[in-house]
RODO-2510 file (C-alpha; in nm, 4 decimals, decimal comma):
residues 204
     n   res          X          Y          Z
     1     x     0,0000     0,0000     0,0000
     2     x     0,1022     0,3563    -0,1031
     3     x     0,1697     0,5494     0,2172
     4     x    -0,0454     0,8652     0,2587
     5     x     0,0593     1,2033     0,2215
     6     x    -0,0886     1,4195     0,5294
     7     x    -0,1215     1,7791     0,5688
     8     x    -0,2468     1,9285     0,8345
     9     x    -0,3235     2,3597     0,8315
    10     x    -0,4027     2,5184     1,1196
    11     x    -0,4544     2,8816     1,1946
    12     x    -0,4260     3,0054     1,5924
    13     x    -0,3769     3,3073     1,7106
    14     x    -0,2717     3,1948     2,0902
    15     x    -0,1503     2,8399     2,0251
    16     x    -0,4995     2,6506     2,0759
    17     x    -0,5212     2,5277     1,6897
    18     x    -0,1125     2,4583     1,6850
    19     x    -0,1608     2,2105     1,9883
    20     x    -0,4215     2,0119     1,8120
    21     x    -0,2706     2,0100     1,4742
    22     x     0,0984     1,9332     1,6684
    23     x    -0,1400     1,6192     1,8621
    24     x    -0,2912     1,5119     1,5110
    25     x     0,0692     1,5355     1,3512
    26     x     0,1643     1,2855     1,6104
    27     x    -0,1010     1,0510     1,5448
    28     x    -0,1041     1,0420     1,1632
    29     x     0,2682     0,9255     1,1679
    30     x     0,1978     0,6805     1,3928
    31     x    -0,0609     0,6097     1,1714
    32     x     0,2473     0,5708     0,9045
    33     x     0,1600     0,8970     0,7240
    34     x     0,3891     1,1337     0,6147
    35     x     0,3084     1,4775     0,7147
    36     x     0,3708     1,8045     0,6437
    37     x     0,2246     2,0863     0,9156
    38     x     0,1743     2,4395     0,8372
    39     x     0,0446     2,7508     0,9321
    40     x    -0,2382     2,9731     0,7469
    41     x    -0,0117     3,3238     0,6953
    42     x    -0,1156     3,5681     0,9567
    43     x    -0,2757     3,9003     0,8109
    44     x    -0,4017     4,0878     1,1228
    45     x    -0,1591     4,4186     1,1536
    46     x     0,1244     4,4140     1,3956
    47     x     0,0009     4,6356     1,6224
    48     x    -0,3137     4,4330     1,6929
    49     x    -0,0548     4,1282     1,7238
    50     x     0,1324     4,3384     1,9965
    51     x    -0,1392     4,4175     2,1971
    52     x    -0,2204     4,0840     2,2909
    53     x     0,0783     3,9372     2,5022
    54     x    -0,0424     3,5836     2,4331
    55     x    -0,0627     3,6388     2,0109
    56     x     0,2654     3,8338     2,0273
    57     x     0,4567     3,5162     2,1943
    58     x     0,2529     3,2559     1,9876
    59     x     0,3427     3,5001     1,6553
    60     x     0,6860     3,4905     1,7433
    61     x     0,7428     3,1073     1,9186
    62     x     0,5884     2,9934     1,5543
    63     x     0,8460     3,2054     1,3075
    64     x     0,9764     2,8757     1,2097
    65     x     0,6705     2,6524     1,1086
    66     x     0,6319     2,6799     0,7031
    67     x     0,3077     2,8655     0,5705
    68     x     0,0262     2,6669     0,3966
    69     x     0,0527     2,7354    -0,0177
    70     x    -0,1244     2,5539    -0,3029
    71     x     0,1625     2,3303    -0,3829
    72     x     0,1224     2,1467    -0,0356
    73     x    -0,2850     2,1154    -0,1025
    74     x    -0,1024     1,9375    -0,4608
    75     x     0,0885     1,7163    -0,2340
    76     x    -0,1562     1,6112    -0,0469
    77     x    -0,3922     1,2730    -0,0455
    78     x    -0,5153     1,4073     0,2647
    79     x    -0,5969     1,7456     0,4795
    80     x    -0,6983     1,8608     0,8117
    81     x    -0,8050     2,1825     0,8978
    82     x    -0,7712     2,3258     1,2721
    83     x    -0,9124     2,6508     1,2482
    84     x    -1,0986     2,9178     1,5563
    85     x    -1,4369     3,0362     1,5688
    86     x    -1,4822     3,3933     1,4727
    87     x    -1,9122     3,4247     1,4531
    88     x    -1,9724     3,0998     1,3628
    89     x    -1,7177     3,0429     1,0577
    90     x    -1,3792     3,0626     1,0141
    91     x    -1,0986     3,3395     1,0646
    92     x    -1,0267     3,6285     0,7632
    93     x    -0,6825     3,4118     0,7434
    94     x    -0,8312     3,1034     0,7009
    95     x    -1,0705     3,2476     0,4404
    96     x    -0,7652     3,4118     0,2761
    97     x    -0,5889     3,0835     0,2595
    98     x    -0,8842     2,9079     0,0606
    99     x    -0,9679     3,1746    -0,1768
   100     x    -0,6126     3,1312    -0,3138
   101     x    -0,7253     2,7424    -0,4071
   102     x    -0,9301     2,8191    -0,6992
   103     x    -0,6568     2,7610    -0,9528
   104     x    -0,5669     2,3753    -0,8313
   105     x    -1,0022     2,3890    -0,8467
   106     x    -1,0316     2,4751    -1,1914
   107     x    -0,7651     2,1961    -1,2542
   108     x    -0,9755     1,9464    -1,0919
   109     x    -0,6529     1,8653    -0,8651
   110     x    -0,8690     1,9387    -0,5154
   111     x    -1,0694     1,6475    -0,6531
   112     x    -1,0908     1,3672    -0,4045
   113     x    -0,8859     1,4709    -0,1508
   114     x    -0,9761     1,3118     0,1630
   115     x    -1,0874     1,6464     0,4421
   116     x    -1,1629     1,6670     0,8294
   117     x    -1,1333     1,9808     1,0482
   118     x    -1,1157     2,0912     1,3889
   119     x    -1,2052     2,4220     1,5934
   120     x    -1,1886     2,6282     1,9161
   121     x    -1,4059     2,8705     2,0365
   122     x    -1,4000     3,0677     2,3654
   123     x    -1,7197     2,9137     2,4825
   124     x    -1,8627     2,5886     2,4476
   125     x    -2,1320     2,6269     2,1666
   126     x    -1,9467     2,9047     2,0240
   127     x    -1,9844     2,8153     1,6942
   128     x    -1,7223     2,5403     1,6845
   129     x    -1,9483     2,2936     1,4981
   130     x    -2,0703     2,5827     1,2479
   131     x    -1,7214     2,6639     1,1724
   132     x    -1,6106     2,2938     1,0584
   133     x    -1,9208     2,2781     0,8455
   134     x    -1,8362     2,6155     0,7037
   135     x    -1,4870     2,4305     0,5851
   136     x    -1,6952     2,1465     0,4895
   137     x    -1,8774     2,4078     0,2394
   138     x    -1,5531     2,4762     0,0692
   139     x    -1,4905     2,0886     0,0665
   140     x    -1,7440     1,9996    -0,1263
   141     x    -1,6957     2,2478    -0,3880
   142     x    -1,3548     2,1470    -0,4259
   143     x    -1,5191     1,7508    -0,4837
   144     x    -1,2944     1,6103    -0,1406
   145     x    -1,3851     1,3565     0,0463
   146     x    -1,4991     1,4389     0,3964
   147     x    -1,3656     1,1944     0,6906
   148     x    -1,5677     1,3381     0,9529
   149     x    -1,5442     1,1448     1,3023
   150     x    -1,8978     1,0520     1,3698
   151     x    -1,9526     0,8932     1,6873
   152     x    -1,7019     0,6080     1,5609
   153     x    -1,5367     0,6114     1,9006
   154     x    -1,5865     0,6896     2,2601
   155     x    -1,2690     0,9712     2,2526
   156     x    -1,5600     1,1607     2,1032
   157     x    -1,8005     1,1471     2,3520
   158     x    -1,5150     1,2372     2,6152
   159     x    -1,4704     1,5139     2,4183
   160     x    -1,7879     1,6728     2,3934
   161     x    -1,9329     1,4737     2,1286
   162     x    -1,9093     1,7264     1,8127
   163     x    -1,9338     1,4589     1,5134
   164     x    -1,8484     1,6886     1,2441
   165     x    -1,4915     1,7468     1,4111
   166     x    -1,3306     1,7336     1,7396
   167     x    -1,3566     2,1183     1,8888
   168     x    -1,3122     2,2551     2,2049
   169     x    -1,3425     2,6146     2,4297
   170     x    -1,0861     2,7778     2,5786
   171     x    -1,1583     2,9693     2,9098
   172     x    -0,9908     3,3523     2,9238
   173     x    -0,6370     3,2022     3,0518
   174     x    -0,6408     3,0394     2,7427
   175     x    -0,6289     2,6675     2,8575
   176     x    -0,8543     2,4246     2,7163
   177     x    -1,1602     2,3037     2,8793
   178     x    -1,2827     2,0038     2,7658
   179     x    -1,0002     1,7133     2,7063
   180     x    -0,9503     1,6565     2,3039
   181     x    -0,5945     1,5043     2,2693
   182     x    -0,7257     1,1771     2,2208
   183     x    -1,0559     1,2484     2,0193
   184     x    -0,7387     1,4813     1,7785
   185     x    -0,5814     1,1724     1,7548
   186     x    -0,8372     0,9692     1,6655
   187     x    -1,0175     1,1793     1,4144
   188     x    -0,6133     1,1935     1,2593
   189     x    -0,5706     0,8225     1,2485
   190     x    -0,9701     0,7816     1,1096
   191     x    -0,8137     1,0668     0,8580
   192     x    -0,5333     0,8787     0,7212
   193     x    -0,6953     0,5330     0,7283
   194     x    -0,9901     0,6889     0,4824
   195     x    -0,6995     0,8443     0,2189
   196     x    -0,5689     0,5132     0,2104
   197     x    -0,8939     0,3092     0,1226
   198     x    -0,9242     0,5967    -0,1264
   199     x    -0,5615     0,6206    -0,2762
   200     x    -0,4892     0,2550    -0,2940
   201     x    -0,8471     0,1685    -0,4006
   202     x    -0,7552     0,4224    -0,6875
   203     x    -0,4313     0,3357    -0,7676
   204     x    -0,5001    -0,0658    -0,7235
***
């Protein structure tokens, strides 16, 4: 079997999203993907940056992680999203990101790529499960495959029990409430295993 090719794009402000995609990343190589991880390219102004303590030292404890461009989306069999809650969809810089995808669209090369997402809000039902359908929307234009978790296993349930993706809230300190690490990993491993009924099922 052909080994699938994992990436997973986050965008976080304060380091929420980078945990979950750094947990994921974990998983899908145990898993036996290989995976690539990067970051959505930040377009809020420095100064708003620098006014929040905890951006500023996320901004600038992240400098090294590569940015998210079209040619990884090419690369990969597979994607997860970890995106934040802003109103119930994602952020501007998440939006940014996908807007640049309509030339690998028009090429049909978005085609059957296998999709889940995560997200973070500052309350419980702050929109988390509005925001991974919102990605969702984009997936099915693009003709991917979505993986979502379901209630295929009890690390969802322990998690909150979202079954379009694992999300969680983040109290004002900025620590996570409910416990996702293992629903992230599971939804990662469910991730890769789908790409690879899908790439060797093509390819065989």
């Amino acid at each position: 079997m052909s080994k699938v090719n994992l990436a997973i794009i986050y965008y976080s402000s304060t380091g929420t999203n980078y945990q979950m995609a750094q947990w994921a990343e974990a998983s899908a190589k145990e898993a036996g993907a290989e995976v690539k991880v990067a970051k959505v390219r930040e377009n809020a102004p420095m100064g708003a940056i620098e006014s929040n303590p905890a951006w500023k030292a996320h901004y600038e404890a992240t400098q090294n992680v590569p940015e998210a461009d079209t040619d990884l989306l090419e690369w990969a069999d597979a994607i997860i999203f970890s995106v934040p809650t802003r109103f119930g969809h994602v952020s501007s810089q998440v939006q940014q990101f996908l807007d640049t995808t309509g030339g690998l669209w028009a090429q049909g090369k978005l085609a059957n790529k296998v999709v889940s997402a995560m997200s973070s809000a500052q309350n419980p039902h702050g929109g988390q499960e509005a925001t991974v359908l919102a990605v969702y929307t984009t997936m099915h234009h693009w003709g991917a495959i979505i993986a979502a978790p379901g209630y295929t296993d009890q690390s969802l349930f322990k998690a909150g029990g979202n079954p379009y993706g694992t999300s969680v809230s983040v109290d004002q300190d900025g620590n996570m409430v409910e416990d996702v690490e293992d629903a992230v990993a599971y939804q990662a491993k469910r991730t890769v295993q789908v790409a690879g009924w899908v790439k060797n099922g093509l390819n065989g």
